[in-house]
Kinemage of the C-alpha trace (Angstrom):
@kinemage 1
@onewidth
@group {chain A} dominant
@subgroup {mainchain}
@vectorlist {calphas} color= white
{ca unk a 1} P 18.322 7.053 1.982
{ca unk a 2} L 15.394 5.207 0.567
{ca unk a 3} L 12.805 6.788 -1.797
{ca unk a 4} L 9.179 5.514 -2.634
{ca unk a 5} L 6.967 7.117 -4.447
{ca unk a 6} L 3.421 5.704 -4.466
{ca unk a 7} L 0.766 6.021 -7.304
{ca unk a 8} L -2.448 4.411 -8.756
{ca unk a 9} L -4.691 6.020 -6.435
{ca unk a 10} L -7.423 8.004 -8.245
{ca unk a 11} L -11.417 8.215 -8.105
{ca unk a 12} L -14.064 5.039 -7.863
{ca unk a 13} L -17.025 3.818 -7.658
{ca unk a 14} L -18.117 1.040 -4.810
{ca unk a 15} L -17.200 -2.348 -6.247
{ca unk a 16} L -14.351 -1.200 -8.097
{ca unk a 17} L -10.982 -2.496 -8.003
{ca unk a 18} L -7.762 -0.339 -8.165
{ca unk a 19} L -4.418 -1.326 -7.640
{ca unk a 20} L -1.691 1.010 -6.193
{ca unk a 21} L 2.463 0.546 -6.655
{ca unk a 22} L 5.064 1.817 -4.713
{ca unk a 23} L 8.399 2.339 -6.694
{ca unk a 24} L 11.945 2.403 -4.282
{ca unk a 25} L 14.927 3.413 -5.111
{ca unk a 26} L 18.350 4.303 -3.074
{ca unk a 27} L 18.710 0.807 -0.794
{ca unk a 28} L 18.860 -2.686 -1.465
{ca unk a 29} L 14.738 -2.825 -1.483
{ca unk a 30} L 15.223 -6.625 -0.554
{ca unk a 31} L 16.835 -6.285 2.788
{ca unk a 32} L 13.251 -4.916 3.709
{ca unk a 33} L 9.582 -6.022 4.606
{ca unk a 34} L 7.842 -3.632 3.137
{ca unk a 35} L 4.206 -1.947 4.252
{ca unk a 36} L 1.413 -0.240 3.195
{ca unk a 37} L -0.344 1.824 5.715
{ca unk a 38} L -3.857 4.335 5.235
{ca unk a 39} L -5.231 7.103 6.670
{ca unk a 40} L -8.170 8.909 6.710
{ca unk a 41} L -8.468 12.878 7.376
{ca unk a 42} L -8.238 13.805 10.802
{ca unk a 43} L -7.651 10.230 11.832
{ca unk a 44} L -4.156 8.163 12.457
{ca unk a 45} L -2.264 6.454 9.798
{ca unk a 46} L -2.969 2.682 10.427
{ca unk a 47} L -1.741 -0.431 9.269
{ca unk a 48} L -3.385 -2.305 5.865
{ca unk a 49} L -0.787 -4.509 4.785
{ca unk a 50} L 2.663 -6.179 4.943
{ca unk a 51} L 4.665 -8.398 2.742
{ca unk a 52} L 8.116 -10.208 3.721
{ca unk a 53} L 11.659 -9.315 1.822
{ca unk a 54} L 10.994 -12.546 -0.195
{ca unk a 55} L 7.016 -11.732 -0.982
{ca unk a 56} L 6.393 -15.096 0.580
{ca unk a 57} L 4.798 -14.208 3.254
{ca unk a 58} L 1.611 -11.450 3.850
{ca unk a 59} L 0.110 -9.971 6.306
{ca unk a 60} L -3.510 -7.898 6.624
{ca unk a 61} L -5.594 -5.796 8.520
{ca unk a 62} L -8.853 -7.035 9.241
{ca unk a 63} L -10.622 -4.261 7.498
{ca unk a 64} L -8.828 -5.336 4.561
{ca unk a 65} L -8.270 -9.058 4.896
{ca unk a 66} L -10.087 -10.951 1.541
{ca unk a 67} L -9.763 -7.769 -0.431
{ca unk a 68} L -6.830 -6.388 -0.927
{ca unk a 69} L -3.425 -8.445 -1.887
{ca unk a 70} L -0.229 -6.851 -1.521
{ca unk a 71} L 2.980 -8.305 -3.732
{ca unk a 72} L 6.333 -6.899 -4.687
{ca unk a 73} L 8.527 -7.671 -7.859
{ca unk a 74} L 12.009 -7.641 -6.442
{ca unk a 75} L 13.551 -7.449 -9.902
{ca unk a 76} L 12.009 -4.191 -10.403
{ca unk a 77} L 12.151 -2.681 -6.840
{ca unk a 78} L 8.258 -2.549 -6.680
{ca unk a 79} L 5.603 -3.138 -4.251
{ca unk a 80} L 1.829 -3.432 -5.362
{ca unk a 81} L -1.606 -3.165 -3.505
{ca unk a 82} L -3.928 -5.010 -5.546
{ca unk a 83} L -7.593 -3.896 -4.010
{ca unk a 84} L -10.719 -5.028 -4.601
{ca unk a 85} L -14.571 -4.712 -3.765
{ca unk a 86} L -14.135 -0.842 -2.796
{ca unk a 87} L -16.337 0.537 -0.731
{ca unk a 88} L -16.614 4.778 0.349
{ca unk a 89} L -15.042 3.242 4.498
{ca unk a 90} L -11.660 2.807 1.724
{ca unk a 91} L -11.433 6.162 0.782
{ca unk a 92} L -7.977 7.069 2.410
{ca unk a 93} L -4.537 8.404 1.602
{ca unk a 94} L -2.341 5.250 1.346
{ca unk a 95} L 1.469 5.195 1.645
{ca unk a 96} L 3.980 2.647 1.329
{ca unk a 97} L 6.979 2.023 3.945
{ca unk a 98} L 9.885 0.115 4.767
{ca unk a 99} L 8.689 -2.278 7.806
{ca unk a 100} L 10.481 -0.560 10.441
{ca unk a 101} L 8.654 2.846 9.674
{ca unk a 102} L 12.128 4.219 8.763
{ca unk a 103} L 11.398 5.680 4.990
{ca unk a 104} L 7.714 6.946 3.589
{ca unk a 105} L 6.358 7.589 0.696
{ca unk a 106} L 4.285 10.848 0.521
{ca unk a 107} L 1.135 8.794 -0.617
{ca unk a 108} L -1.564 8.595 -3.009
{ca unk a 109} L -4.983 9.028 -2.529
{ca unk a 110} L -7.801 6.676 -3.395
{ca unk a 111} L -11.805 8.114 -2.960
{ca unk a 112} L -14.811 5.774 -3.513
{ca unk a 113} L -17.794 6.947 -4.205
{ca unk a 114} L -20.983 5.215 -3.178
């Protein structure tokens, strides 16, 4: 079994910047990708962001493509969402995730206000 636990979500204004972490624990963290994935109330949980084993290589969501960087410090089993320029279309719960979906995180929750 994996664990993450995500925090850093928290209350915002527009134009803010925020940056979430997602701590693992319980399996080698580097023999994943690693995700993070939002979703709004009443709405499906879609993809924001992706970041190879190594942190080499990233991957984005248009939405969030330019604003948001995600990163992970192997040596401390972390993964980060570093996001910038808010706006109130962000406000979302956001959870982290191995890449194949397998382990979750029970999320944080980020609101901008406009």
């Amino acid at each position: 079994q994996m664990q993450l636990t995500e925090s850093g979500g928290g209350l915002v204004q527009a134009g803010d910047s925020l940056r979430l972490s997602c701590a693992a624990s319980g399996r080698t963290f580097t023999n994943y990708a690693m995700k993070w994935f939002r979703q709004a109330p009443g709405k499906e949980r879609v993809f924001a962001a992706e970041v190879s084993w190594s942190g080499n290589s990233t991957y984005y969501s248009d939405s969030v493509k330019g604003r948001f960087t995600i990163s992970r410090d192997n040596d401390k089993n972390m993964m980060y969402l570093q996001m910038n320029s808010l706006n109130p279309g962000d406000t979302d719960v956001y959870y982290c995730a191995t890449d194949n979906r397998e382990y979750w995180g029970k999320g944080t929750l980020v609101i901008v206000s406009s």
